[in-house]
C-alpha positions in Angstrom: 149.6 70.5 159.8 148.0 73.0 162.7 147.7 75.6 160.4 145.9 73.8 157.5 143.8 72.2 160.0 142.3 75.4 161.2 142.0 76.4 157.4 139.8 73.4 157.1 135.9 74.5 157.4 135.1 70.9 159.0 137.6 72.0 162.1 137.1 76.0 163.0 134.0 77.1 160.5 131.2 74.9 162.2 132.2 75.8 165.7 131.5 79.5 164.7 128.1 81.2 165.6 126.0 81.8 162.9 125.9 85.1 163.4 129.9 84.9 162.6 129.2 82.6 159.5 126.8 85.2 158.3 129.4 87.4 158.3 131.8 85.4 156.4 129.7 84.4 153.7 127.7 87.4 153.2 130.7 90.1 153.0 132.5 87.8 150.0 128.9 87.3 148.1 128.9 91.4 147.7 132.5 91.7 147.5 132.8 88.9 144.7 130.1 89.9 142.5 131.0 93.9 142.5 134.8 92.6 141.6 133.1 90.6 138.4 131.0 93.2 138.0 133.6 95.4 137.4 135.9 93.3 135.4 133.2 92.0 133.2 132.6 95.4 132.3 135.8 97.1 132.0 136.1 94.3 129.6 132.8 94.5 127.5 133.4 98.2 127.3 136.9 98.1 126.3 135.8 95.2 123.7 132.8 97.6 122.3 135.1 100.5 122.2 137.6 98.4 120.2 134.8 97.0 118.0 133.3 100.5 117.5 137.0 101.7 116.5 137.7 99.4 114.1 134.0 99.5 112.3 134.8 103.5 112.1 138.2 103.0 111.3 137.1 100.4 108.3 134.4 103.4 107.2 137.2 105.7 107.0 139.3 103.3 105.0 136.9 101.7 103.0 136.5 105.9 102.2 139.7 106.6 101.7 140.3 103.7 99.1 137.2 104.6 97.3 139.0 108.2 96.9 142.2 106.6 95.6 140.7 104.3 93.1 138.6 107.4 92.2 141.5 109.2 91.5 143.2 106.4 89.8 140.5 105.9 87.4 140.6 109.5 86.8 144.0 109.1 85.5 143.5 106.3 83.1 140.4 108.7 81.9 142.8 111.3 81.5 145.6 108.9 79.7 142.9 107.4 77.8 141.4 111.2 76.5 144.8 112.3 75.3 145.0 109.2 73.2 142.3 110.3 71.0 143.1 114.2 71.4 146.5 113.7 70.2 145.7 111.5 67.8 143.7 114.4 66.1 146.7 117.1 66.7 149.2 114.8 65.3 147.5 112.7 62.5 144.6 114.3 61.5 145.8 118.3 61.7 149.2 117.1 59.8 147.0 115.2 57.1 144.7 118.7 56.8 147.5 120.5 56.6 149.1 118.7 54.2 152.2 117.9 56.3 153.2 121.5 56.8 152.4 122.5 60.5 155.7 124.2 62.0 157.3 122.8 65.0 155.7 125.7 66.9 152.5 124.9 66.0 152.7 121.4 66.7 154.4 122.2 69.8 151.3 124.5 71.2 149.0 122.4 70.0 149.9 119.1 72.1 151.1 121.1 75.4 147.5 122.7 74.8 145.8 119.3 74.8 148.2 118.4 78.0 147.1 121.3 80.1 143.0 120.7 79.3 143.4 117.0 80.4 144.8 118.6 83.7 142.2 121.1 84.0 139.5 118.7 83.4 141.5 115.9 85.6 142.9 117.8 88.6 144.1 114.9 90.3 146.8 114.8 87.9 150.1 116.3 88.9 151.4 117.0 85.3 152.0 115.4 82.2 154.3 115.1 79.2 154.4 113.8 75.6 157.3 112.2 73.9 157.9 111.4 70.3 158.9 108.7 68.7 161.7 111.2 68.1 162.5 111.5 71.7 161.5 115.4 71.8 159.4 115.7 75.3 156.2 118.1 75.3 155.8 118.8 79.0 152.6 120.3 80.9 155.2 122.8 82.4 158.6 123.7 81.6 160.3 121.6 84.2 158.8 118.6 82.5 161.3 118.8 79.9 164.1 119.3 82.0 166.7 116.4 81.6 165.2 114.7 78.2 167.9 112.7 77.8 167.9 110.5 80.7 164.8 109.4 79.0 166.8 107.4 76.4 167.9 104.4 77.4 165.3 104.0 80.9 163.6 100.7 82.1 160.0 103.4 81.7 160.9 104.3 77.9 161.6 100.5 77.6 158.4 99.0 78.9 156.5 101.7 76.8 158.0 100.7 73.7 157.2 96.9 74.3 153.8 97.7 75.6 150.5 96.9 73.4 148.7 100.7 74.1 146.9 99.4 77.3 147.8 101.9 80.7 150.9 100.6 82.3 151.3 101.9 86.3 155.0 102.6 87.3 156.1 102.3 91.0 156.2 105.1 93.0 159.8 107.0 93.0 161.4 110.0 92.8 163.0 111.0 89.7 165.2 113.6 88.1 163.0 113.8 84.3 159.3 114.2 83.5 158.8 115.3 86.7 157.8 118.8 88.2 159.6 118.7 91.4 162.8 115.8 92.1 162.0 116.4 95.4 158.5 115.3 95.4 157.4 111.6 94.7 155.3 110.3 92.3 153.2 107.7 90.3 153.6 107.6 87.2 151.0 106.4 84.4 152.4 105.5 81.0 150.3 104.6 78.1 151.6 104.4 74.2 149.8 106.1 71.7 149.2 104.5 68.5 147.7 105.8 64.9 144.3 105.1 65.2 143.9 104.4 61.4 147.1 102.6 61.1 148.1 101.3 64.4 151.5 103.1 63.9 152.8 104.2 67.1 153.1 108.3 67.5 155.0 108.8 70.8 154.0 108.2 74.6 152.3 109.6 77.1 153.4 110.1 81.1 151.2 111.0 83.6 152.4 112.3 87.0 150.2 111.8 90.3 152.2 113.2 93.3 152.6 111.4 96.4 151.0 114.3 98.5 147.7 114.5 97.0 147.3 110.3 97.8 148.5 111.7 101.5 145.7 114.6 101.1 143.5 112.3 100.9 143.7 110.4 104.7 144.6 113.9 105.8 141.8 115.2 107.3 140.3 111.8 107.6 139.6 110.5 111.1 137.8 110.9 114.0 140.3 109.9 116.5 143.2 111.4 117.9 146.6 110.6 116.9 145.2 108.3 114.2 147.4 108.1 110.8 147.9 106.0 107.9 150.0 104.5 105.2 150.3 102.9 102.2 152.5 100.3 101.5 152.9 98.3 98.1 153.3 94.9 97.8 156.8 94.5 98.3 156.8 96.2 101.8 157.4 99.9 100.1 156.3 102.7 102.2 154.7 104.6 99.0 152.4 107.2 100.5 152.5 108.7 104.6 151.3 111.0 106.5 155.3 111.5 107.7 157.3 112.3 104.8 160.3 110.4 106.3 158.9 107.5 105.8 158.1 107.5 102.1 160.0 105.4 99.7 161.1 103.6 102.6 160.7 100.0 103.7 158.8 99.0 107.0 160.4 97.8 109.4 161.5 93.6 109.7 158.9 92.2 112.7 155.5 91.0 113.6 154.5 94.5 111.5 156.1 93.3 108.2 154.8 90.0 108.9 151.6 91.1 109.3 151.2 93.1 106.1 153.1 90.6 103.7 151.9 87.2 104.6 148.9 87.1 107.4 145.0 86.7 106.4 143.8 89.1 109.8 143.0 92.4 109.4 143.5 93.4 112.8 146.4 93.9 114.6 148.2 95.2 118.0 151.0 95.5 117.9 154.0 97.7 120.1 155.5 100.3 119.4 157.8 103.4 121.1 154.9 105.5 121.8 152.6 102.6 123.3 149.9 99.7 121.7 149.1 100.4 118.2 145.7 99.0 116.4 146.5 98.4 113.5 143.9 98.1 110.6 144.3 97.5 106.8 142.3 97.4 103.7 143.1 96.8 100.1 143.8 99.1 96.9 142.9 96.6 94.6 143.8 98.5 91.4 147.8 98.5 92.1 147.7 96.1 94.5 148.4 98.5 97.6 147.4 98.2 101.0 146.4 101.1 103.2 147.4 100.7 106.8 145.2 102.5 109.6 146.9 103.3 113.0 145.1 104.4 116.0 146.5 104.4 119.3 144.9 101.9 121.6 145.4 104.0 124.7 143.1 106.4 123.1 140.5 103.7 123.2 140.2 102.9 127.0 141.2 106.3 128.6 137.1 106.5 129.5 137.6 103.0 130.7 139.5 103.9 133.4 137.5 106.5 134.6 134.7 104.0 134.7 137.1 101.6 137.0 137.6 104.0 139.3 133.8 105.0 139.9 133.3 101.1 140.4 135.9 100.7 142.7 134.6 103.8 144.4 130.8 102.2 144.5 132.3 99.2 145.2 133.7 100.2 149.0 130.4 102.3 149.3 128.9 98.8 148.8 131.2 97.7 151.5 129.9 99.4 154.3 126.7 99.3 153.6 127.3 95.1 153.6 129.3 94.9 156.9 126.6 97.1 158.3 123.4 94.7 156.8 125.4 91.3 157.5 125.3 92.6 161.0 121.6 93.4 161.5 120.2 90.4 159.4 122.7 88.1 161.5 120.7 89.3 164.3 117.7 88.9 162.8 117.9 85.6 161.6 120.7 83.9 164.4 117.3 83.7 167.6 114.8 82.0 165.4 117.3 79.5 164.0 118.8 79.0 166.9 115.8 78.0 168.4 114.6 75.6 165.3 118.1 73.7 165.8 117.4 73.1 169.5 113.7 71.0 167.9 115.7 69.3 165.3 117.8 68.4 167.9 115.3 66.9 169.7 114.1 65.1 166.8 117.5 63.4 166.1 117.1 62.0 169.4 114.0 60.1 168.4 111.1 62.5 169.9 108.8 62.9 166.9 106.5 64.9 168.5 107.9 68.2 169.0 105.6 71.5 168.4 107.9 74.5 167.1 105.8 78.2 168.3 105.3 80.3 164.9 105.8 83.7 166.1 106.4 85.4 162.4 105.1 85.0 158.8 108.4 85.9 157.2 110.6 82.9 155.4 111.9 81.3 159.7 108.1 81.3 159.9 107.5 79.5 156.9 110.2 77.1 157.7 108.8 76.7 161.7 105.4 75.8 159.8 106.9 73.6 157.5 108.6 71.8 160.0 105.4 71.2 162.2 104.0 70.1 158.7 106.6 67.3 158.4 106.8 65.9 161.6 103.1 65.2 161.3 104.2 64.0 157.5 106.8 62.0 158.5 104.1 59.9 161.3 101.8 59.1 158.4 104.9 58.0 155.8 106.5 55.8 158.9 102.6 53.9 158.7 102.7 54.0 154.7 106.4 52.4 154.0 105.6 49.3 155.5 102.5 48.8 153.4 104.6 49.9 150.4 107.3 47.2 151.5 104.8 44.5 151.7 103.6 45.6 148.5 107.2 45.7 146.6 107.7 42.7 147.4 104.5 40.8 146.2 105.3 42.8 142.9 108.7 41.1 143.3 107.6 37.5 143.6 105.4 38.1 140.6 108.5 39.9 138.4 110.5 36.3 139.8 107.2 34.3 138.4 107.2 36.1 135.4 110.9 35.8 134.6 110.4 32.0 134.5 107.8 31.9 131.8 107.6 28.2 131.5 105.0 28.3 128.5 107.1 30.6 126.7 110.6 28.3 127.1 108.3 24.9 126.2 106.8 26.7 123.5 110.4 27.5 122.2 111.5 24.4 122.7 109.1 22.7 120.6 110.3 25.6 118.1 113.6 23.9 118.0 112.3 20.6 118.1 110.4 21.2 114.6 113.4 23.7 113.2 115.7 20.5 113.8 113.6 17.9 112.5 113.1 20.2 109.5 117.0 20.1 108.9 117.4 23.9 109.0 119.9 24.2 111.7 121.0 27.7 110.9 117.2 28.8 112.5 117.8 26.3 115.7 121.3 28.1 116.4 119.5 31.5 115.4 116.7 30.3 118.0 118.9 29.0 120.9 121.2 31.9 121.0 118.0 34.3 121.0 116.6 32.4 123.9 119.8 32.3 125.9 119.9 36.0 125.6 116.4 36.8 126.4 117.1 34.5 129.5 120.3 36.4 130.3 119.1 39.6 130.5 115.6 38.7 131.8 117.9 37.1 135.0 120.3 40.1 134.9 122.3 38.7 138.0 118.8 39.5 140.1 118.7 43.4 139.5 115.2 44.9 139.6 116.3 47.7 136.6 118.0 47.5 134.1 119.0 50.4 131.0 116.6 50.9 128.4 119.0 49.2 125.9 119.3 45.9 127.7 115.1 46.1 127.8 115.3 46.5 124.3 117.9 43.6 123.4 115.7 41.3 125.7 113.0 42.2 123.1 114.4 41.7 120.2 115.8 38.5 121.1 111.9 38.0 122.6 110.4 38.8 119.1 113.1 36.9 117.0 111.4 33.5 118.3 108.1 34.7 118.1 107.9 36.1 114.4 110.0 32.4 113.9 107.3 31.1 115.3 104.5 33.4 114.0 106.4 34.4 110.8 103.2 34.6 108.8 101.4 36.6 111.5 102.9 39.9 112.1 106.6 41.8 111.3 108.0 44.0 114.1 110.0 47.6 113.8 112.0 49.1 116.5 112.4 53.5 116.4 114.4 54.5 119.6 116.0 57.6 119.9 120.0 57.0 120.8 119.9 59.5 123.7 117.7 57.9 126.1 118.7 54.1 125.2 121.6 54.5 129.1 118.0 55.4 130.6 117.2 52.9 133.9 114.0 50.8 133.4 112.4 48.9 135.4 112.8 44.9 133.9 110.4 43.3 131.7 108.1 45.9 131.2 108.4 46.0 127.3 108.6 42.2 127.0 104.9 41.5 128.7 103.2 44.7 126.8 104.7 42.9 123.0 103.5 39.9 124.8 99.9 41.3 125.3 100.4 42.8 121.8 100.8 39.8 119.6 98.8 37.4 121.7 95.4 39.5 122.4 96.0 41.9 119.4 97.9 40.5 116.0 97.7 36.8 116.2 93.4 36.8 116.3 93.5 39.5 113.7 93.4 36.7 111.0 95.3 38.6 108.7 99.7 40.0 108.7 100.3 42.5 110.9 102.6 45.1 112.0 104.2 46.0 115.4 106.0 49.1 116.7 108.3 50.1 119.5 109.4 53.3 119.4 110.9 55.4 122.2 111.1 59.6 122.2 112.2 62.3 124.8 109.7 64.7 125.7 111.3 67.3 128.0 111.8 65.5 131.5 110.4 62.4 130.5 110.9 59.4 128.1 108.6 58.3 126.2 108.0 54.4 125.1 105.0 53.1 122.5 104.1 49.7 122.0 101.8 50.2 118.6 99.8 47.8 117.3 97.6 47.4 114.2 95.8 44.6 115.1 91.8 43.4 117.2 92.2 46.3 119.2 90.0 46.6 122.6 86.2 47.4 123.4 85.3 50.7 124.9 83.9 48.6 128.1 87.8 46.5 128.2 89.3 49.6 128.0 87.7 51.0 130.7 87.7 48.1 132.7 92.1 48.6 132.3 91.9 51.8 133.1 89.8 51.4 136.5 91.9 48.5 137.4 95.2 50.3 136.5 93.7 53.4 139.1 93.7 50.9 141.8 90.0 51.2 141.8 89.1 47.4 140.8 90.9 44.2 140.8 93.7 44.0 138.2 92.3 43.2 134.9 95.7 41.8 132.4 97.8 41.2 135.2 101.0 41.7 132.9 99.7 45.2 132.2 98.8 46.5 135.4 102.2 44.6 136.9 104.3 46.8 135.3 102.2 50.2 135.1 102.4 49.6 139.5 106.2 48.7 139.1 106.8 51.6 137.6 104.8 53.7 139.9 106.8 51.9 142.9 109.8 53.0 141.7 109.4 56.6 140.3 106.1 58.2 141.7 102.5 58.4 140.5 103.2 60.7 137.9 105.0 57.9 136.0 102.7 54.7 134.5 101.2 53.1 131.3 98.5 55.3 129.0 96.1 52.7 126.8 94.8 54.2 123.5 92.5 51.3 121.6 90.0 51.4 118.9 88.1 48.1 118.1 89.1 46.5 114.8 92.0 49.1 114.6 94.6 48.4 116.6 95.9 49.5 120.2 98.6 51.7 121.3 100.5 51.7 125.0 102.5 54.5 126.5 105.1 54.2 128.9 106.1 57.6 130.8 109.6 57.1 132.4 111.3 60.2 134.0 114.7 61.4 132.2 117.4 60.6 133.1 116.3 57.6 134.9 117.2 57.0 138.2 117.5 54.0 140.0 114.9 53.1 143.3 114.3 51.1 145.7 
């Protein structure tokens, strides 16, 4: 309990010297700052160099996928030109020739047409043409190697049920129509159909190896250590920079997870070697996805050499703080000291202290400011009791006004008539409206009230009159929802609609319409009483005005009532505005401050 008592400020911080409480507070406001300073930082930078990675790393992809669907296409071209190409060798050649071209000739002829799609399609590995025979026409001679495996496999099979469109095979290795067994590739397959008779001639294979994809992402990449991969849609590895890893599957994890089922294209995740980004885009065309890894302690290595040059500034800063907290302590400890001794004086009840100025700097200003409220403080001492006295006559005239005999006969007689006219759905209407003017205009004796309770002391208010005065005017209330929990002095809407359909709708000798509405404008809420009916002279306007100034005796006393009340309460920047034209109608502003507060 000792020790959490001296931790306490109340019990050891105010018995320091200021010079001492200087120095506490001023070493932790540089310290603090250059330690958020440099976390904020590290952490934008870091964030920007991730951001800046993964934008270039997207380039790159979006690059490298553009290449590969390039190449792709290039390989449908190429299946697509040996259609027609063979088409002539085999159908129209044979027909010329009347069905007597040797095997030879046919055989040169079709490995010729092979080996100019390559040349004009170099992204193609090789190529080979089979028969509906089964005799293979290879590109190269290893192309033909092992035939007969042909017969009988899942690729002949799909071919044969196919209807001529370019069918993609998985990537694989293979032992037949293949240049190395070694190597992997992807295979194209198309079947190739009489173009006259829609016979089919044989099929076509096209071979695109593994390490011209990986060619591709090769030299791609501006950042150390990066690499890529391609998996397939069942989690294949079919194209890497690392051999080993083609044709196999990745690895069961968060990594697997993240390329078969999540929707985020970023990820970071572990690995033996550190944190991997990982970044993926989408081979649409077969469905592939190509993986982009870059290793994120590649990305903050410059951070840390900026951490250490802020922690470096940061003890420079030190010094130079321990040094200046010293000096200004000195400073600024004498004058203070010596303005605490005054204020001491003036908590003892001597008000007429003179503090010496003996600087212009901010202890001056205070010294002259303090001189300047002593004498203040004399002349508001003589003011608040004439403010009192006033309040209080203001008071006695809210307590007369809350009685408003003439307005409860007046409603009386309203139910009176409603009764004796057998409609007592309007007396119940009528009686519940006047008990719940009453109850809020009492309001248990509280001088303010919240906007809303103003404004269902109003409604109730107009209910009886427009019962009353139903062929006179109609009424529409527009408040804004956020400033209805606003503090308002009581009954100052009720006497301004008061004043509205007394002196302005019911002499207008025709219907008429009334508006409340109710705004926020910046620091202040703004109320309008509108009206569209006699509307005011220029000299009864003026004659308001003057009186509402304080300069003549109160013309409307339920007008200038409340534009004092609310003066009273919130300060002379606060009051009514009065807008009238004669035979057009009159409009009254109330300026409240936001939020309101509640005086006294």
């Amino acid at each position: 309990m000792q020790f959490r008592g001296r931790l306490y400020p109340g019990k050891w911080f105010d018995r320091l010297l200021i010079r001492k409480k200087i120095m506490y507070v001023y070493i932790p406001l540089i310290i603090l700052p250059l330690f958020i300073l440099g976390f904020v930082s590290y952490r934008v930078y870091t964030d920007a160099i991730v951001k800046k990675t993964v934008n270039s790393v997207s380039d790159n992809s979006t690059l490298i996928t553009t290449l590969m669907n390039s190449m792709l296409t290039n390989t449908e071209s190429a299946a697509n030109i040996l259609t027609l190409n063979l088409n002539k060798v085999i159908v129209e050649k044979y027909s010329e020739d009347g069905g007597q071209v040797s095997d030879l000739q046919l055989y040169t002829q079709i490995t010729n047409q092979l080996s100019y799609a390559l040349l004009i399609f170099p992204d193609v590995d090789s190529a080979a043409y089979i028969s509906r025979s089964g005799v293979v026409y290879g590109s190269n001679l290893e192309m033909e190697r092992n035939a007969e495996k042909l017969q009988g496999s899942d690729m002949l099979s799909t071919l044969e049920h196919s209807r001529g469109s370019n069918i993609w095979f998985p990537m694989e290795r293979r032992s037949y129509l293949v240049s190395s067994p070694e190597q992997p590739v992807l295979s194209l397959g198309k079947r190739i159909v009489n173009i006259n008779t829609g016979e089919t001639l044989g099929y076509v294979i096209l071979n695109v190896r593994e390490d011209a994809l990986s060619a591709i992402y090769r030299n791609i990449g501006s950042i150390q250590d990066e690499s890529f991969m391609i998996v397939d849609p069942s989690g294949l590895v079919v194209s890497a920079l690392e051999p080993s890893q083609v044709l196999h599957p990745l690895p069961g994890g968060a990594l697997r997870d993240w390329v078969m089922g999540s929707a985020e294209q970023n990820l970071l995740q572990p690995s033996p070697s550190g944190r991997m980004l990982l970044i993926r885009a989408d081979i649409t065309k077969l469905g592939w996805q190509l993986i982009s890894m870059v290793p994120y302690n590649r990305l903050n290595e410059d951070t840390k050499t900026i951490t250490q040059l802020i922690i470096l500034i940061g003890f420079i800063c030190l010094f130079f703080a321990i040094l200046g907290a010293g000096m200004l302590s000195n400073l600024i400890a004498k004058p203070i000291i010596n303005l605490s001794r005054h204020m001491k004086h003036v908590n003892e009840g001597h008000l007429d202290p003179y503090l010496e100025v003996k600087s212009r700097d901010e202890i001056g200003i205070l010294a002259s400011g303090f001189n300047m409220m002593m004498n203040r403080v004399e002349e508001l001492l003589s003011n608040i009791g004439k403010e009192q006295r006033e309040k209080r006559e203001y008071e006695l005239a809210l307590i007369q006004a809350q009685i408003k005999p003439h307005f409860l006969y007046n409603t009386l007689d309203v139910i009176y008539t409603l009764s004796d006219m057998g409609r007592p759905r309007d007396v119940q209407r009528t009686t519940k409206a006047l008990a719940d003017f009453y109850r809020v205009v009492l309001s248990n004796g509280r001088d303010q009230i919240t906007l809303q309770e103003e404004l269902n002391s109003v409604r109730d208010y107009l209910s009886i009159q427009q019962i009353r005065y139903s062929d006179v005017f109609n009424f529409l209330i527009e408040i804004e929802p956020d400033i209805l929990p606003c503090i308002i002095p009581k009954l100052t809407l009720q006497p301004l609609v008061e004043n509205a359909i007394y002196h302005g709708l019911k002499t207008k000798g025709s219907f008429g319409e009334l508006i409340i509405s109710g705004y926020r404008e910046e620091s202040k809420v703004i109320l309008k009483i509108t009206d569209d009916g006699v509307g005011m002279s220029e000299e009864r306007l003026y004659a308001l005005e003057t009186a509402m100034k304080g300069q003549e005796k109160p013309v409307g006393y339920g007008i200038s009532s409340v534009h004092e009340r609310i003066r009273l309460y919130f300060g002379s920047e606060y009051g009514l505005q009065i807008t009238s034209k004669l035979g057009q109608g009159t409009e009254i502003a109330v300026n409240l401050p936001y939020p309101g507060r509640s005086g006294e």
